[in-house]
C-alpha positions in Angstrom: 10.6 -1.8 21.9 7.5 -3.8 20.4 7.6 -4.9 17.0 4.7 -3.8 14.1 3.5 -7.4 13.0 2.7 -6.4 9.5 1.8 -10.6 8.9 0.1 -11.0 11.8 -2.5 -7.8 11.1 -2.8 -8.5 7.4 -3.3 -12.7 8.4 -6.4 -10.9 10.8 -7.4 -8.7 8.0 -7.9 -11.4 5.4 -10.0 -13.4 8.3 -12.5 -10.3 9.1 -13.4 -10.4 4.9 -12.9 -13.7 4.4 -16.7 -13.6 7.1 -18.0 -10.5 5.2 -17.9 -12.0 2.1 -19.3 -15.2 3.1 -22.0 -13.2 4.2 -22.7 -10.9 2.1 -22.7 -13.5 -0.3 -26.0 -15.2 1.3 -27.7 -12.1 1.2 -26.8 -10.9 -2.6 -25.7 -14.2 -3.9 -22.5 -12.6 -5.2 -18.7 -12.2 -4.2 -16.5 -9.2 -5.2 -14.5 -9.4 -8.3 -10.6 -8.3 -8.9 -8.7 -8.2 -12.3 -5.2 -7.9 -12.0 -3.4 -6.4 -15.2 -0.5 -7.5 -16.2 1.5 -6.4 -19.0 4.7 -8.3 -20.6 6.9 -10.6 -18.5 8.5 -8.5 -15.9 9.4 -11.4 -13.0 8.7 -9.1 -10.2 5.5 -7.9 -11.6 4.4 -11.8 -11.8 5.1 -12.9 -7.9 2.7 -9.7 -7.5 0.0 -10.8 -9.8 0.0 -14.5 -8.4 0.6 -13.1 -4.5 -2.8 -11.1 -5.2 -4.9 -13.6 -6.9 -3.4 -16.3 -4.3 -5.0 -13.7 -1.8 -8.0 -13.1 -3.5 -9.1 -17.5 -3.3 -7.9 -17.3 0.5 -10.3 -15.6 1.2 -13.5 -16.4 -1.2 -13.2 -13.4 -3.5 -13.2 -13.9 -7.4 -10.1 -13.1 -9.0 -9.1 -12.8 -13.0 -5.3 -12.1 -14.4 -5.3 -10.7 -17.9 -2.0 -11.5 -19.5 -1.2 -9.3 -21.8 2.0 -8.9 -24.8 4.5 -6.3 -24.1 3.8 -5.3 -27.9 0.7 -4.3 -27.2 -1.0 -0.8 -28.1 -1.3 2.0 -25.5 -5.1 1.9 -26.9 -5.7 -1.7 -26.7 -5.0 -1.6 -23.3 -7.4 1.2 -22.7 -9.9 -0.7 -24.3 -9.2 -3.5 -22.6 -9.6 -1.4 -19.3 -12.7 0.1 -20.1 -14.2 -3.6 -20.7 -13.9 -4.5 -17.2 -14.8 -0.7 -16.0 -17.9 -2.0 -17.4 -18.0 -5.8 -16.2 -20.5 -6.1 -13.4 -18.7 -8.8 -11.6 -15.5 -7.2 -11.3 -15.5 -4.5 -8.3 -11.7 -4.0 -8.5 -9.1 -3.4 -11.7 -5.2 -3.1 -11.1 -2.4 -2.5 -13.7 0.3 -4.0 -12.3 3.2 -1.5 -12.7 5.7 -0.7 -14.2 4.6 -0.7 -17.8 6.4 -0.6 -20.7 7.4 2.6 -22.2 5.3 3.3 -24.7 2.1 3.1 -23.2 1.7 5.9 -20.7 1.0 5.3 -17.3 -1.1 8.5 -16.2 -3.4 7.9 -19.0 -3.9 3.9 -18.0 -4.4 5.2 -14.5 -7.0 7.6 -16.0 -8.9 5.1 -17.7 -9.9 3.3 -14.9 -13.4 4.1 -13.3 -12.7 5.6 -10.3 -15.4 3.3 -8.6 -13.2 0.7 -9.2 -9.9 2.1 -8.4 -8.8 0.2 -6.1 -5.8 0.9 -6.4 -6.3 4.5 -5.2 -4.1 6.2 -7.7 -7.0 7.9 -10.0 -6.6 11.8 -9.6 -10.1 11.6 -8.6 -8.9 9.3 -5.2 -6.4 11.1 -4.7 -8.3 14.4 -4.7 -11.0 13.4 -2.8 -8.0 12.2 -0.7 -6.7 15.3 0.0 -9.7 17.1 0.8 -11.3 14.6 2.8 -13.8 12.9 1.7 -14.3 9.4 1.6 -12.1 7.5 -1.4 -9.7 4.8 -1.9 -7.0 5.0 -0.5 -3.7 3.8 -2.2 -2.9 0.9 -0.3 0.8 0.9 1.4 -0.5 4.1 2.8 -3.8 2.7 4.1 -1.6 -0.3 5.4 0.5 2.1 7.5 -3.0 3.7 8.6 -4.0 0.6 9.8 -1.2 -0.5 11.4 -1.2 2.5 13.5 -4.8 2.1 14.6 -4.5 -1.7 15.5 -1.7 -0.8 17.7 -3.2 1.6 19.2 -0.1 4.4 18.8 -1.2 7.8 19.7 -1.0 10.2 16.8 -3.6 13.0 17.3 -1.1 16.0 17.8 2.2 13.9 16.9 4.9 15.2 14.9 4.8 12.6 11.5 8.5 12.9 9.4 8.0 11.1 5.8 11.0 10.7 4.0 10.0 10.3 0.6 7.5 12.2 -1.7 6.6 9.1 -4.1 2.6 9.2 -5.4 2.1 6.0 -4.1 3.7 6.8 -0.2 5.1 9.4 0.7 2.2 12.0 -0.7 -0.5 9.7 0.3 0.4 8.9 3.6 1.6 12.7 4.9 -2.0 13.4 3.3 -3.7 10.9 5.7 -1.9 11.6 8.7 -3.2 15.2 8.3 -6.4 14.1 8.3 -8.7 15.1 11.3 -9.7 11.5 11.6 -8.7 8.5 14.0 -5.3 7.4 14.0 -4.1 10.3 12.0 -5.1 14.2 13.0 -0.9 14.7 13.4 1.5 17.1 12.5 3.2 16.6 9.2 6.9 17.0 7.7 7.5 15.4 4.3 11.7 15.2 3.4 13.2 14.5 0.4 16.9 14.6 -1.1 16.1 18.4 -1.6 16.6 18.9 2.1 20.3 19.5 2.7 20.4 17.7 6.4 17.3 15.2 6.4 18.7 14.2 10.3 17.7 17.8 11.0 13.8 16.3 10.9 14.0 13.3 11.4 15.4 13.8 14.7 12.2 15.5 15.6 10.2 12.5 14.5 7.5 11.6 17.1 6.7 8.5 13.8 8.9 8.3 11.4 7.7 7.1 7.8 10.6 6.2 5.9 9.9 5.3 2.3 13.3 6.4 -0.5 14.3 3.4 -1.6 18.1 3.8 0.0 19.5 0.4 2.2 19.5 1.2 5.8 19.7 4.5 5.2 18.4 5.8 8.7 20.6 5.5 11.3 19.9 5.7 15.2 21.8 8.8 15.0 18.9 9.9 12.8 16.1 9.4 15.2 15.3 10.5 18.9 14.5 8.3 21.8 10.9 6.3 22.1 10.4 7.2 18.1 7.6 5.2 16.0 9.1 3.8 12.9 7.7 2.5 10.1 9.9 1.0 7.4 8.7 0.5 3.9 11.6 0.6 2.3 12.5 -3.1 0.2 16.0 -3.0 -0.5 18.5 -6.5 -1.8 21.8 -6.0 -0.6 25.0 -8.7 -1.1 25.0 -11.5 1.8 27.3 -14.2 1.4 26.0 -15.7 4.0 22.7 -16.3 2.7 22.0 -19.2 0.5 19.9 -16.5 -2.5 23.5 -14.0 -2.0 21.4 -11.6 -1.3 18.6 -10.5 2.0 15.8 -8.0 1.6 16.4 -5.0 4.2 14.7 -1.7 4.6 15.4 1.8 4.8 16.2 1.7 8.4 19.2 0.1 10.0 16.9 -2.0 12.3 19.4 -3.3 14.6 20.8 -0.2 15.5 17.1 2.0 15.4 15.0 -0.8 17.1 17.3 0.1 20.1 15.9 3.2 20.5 12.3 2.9 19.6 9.2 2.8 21.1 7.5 0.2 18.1 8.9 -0.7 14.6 8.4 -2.4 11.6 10.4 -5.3 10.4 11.7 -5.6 7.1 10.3 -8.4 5.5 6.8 -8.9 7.6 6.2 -5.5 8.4 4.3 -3.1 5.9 4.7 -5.4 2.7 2.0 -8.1 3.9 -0.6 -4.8 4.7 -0.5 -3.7 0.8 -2.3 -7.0 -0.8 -4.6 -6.5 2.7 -5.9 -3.5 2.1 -6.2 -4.2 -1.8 -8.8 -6.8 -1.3 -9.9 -4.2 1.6 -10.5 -1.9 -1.4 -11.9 -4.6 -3.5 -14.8 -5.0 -0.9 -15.6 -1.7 -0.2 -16.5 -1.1 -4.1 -18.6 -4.1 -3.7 -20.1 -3.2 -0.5 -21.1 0.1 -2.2 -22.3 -1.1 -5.6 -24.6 -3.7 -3.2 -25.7 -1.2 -0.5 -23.8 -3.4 2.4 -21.8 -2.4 5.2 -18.4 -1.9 4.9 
C-alpha cells in the first residue's frame, strides 16, 4: 500500500506557481488577482477565507476578502460581484459557501464571469466540462485529477466507482474521469443512496472515489483487492482521547481499507490540501489567458 500525499503534491504545486508568477510578473509587470467572498460569520467559512488568502501571499499572488453582513441584499451582492467581474486586477472571484438563505446561490454562481470562475461551478464550466473542451475545473475534482497523474496510477480503461453525486464532486469528477484525456479516459459508475446495495459496485472498483459525507462508511468488505481509493470525505466524530473531543476522519475506514489497497488517501493530508492548490491553479490560468502566457 502507498499512501496519496495530498500535502506533499499541493506543497509542490504551490512551488511550480509560486516561479510562474515570479515570472510572468517580469515580463507583464503584474501578478494574478483572487477575491474571496465571504458572507456573514459562519466560523468554518472564515478558516477557508484566511487558509486561501494565507495561500494566495505564499506564493506571490494578490489576494482581497470582501466581508460582507449577513443582512445583506441578494442584489447587493450581485452587484458587488459584478464590480470585480469587471476589476482588471482580479483574475479569480470565489463566494465562499454556504450562503444565507435568502440570497440564492445558483443565481450568485450565475453572476460571476465565467472567465473568472475559478471556482468551476458556472453552468458554463461545467458544460464546457462535460463536453470537453477546455474550462475550469471545480477544484476537489481537479485535485483528485492531479493526484492521479502525479502518481502515476493507470486509469485509461479502469473501472472508476464514485459514491456521491454532489455538483461540486461526485458529477465533476465522474465527468473527468470519462474524459479521453491523460489520467482519466476510464470507465465510470456514479452510486448514490438510491442504489439498494452500493457494495455491489464498489466491489468492482478498479478506483474508488468516495465522497457522501457518512464517517468511515466503506468498509474493506466494500472494496476488492489492490483497489485505488481516494477519500474526500471530512467527517468529526467523538474521541475522548483526543484533546479537541473530536478527530476529523473520512468516508473510508482507513485502517481496515489501506490493508487491501494498492494507494490511498489519508484523511486529513490527502485531498483537502489539493482544493486551495488547484484554486490558485485556476486563479493563474485566467491570468495566463487574459495575458497571453503559458499555462
Amino acid at each position: 500500500m502507498k499512501l496519496i500525499d495530498g500535502k506533499k503534491v499541493s506543497q509542490e504545486i504551490k512551488n511550480e506557481l509560486k516561479e510562474k508568477i515570479a515570472k510572468a510578473k517580469e515580463v507583464t509587470g503584474k501578478i494574478p488577482g483572487l477575491v474571496t467572498i465571504i458572507v456573514g460569520e459562519n466560523p468554518a467559512s472564515q478558516i477557508y477565507v484566511k487558509m486561501k488568502n494565507k495561500s494566495c501571499a505564499e506564493i506571490g499572488m494578490y489576494s482581497e476578502k470582501r466581508e460582507l453582513s449577513e443582512s445583506i441584499s441578494e442584489d447587493e451582492l450581485l452587484n458587488i460581484i459584478d464590480e470585480y467581474n469587471n476589476d482588471e486586477k482580479i483574475n479569480g472571484i470565489l463566494v465562499q459557501l454556504p450562503l444565507p438563505k435568502h440570497i440564492d446561490e445558483n443565481k450568485v454562481i450565475e453572476k460571476i464571469s465565467p472567465l473568472k470562475d475559478v471556482d468551476g461551478f458556472h453552468p458554463v464550466s461545467v458544460g464546457n466540462l462535460v463536453i470537453g473542451k477546455e474550462t475550469f475545473l471545480s477544484c476537489t475534482p481537479y485535485g483528485i485529477w492531479e493526484l492521479l497523474k502525479r502518481y502515476k496510477i493507470e486509469t485509461k480503461g479502469k473501472h472508476v466507482v464514485v459514491v456521491g453525486r454532489s455538483n461540486i464532486v461526485g458529477k465533476p469528477i465522474a465527468n473527468i474521469m470519462l474524459q479521453k484525456a491523460e489520467g482519466a479516459n476510464s470507465v465510470v459508475t456514479i452510486c448514490h443512496s438510491a442504489a439498494p446495495d452500493l457494495s455491489y459496485f464498489t466491489k468492482q472498483a478498479d478506483i474508488l472515489i468516495a465522497a457522501i459525507g457518512r464517517a468511515n462508511f466503506i468498509t474493506k468488505e466494500m472494496v476488492k483487492d489492490n483497489v485505488v481509493v481516494i477519500d474526500v470525505g471530512i467527517n468529526r466524530i467523538d474521541d475522548p482521547n483526543s484533546e479537541k473531543g473530536y478527530k476529523i476522519v473520512g468516508d473510508v475506514d482507513f485502517d481496515e481499507v489501506a490493508e487491501k489497497s494498492s494507494y490511498i488517501t489519508p484523511v486529513p493530508g490527502g485531498v483537502g490540501p489539493m482544493t486551495i492548490a488547484m484554486l490558485l491553479q485556476n486563479t493563474f490560468t485566467s491570468f495566463a489567458r487574459k495575458n497571453n502566457l503559458s499555462n
